[in-house]
C-alpha positions as CSV (number, residue, x, y, z in Angstrom):
1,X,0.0,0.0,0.0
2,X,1.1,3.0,-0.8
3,X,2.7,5.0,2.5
4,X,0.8,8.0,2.4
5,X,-2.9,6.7,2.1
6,X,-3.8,6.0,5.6
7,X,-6.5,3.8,7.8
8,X,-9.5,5.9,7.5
9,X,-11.7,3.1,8.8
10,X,-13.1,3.4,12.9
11,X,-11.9,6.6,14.3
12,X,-13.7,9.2,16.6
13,X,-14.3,11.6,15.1
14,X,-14.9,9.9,11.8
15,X,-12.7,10.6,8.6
16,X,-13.2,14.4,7.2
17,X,-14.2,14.3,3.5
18,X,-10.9,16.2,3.1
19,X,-9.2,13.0,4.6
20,X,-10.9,10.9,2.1
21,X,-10.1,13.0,-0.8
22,X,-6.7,12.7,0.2
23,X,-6.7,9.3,0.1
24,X,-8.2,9.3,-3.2
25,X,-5.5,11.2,-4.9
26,X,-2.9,9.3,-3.8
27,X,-4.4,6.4,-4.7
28,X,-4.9,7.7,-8.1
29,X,-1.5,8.7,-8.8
30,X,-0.2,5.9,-7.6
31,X,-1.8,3.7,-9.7
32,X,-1.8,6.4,-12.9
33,X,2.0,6.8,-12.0
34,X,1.6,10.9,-12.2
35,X,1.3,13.5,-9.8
36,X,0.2,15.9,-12.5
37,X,-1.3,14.7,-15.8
38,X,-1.1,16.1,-18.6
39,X,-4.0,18.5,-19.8
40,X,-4.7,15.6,-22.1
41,X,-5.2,13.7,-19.1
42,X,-6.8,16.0,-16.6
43,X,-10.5,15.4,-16.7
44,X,-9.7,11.3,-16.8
45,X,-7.3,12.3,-13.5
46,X,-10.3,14.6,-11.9
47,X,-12.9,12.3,-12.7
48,X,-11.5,8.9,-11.1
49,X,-10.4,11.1,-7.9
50,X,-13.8,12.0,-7.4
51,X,-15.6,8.5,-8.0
52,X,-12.9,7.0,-5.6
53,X,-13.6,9.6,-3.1
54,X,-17.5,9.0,-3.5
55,X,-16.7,4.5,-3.1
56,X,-14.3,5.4,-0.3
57,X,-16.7,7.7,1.4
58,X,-19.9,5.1,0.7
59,X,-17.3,1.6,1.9
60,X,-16.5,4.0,5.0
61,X,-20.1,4.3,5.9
62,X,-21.4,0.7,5.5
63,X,-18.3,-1.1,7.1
64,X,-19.4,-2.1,10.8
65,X,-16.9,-3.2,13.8
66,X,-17.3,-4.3,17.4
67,X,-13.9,-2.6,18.4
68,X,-13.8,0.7,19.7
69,X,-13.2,3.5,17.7
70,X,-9.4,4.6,17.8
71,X,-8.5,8.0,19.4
72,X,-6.5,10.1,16.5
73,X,-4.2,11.6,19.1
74,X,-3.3,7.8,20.4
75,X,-2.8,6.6,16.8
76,X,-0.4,9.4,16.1
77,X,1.5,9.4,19.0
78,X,2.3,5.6,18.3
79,X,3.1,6.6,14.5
80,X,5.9,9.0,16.0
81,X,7.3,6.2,18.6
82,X,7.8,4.1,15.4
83,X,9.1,6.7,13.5
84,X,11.5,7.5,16.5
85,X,12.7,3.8,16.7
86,X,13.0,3.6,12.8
87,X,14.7,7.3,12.1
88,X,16.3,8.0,15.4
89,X,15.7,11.5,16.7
């Protein structure tokens, strides 16, 4: 998976739509291999961001769990322990 799309799925406060859209873009230019298509390109680009965002946001809302939603501030002070070990200070 690519590094920068992150687990959207059971936090408190749910996933912004900015969070989602995120995650759509970097999903699409991972798998189009471009950061910035061409003109040529741009509507295709634009178009598939926006119907991932839409099944992203839709999977999001229909997936169900019997955990506990995770706490943002938990999840990202364990991302920076592991970037600590991994990078050193």
């Amino acid at each position: 998976m690519c590094r920068n799309i992150r687990v959207l799925h059971n936090f408190e406060p749910p996933a912004t739509r900015d969070e989602v859209h995120a995650a759509a873009l970097q999903y699409v230019r991972k798998v189009s291999g471009s950061t910035r298509p061409s003109q040529a390109n741009q509507e295709a680009f634009d178009e598939a961001v926006r119907e991932v965002t839409e099944t992203t946001r839709r999977l999001l809302d229909r997936l169900v769990t019997s955990a506990p939603p995770k706490d943002r501030e938990v999840e990202a002070a364990k991302a920076r322990a592991r970037a600590e070990l991994r990078y050193g200070s």
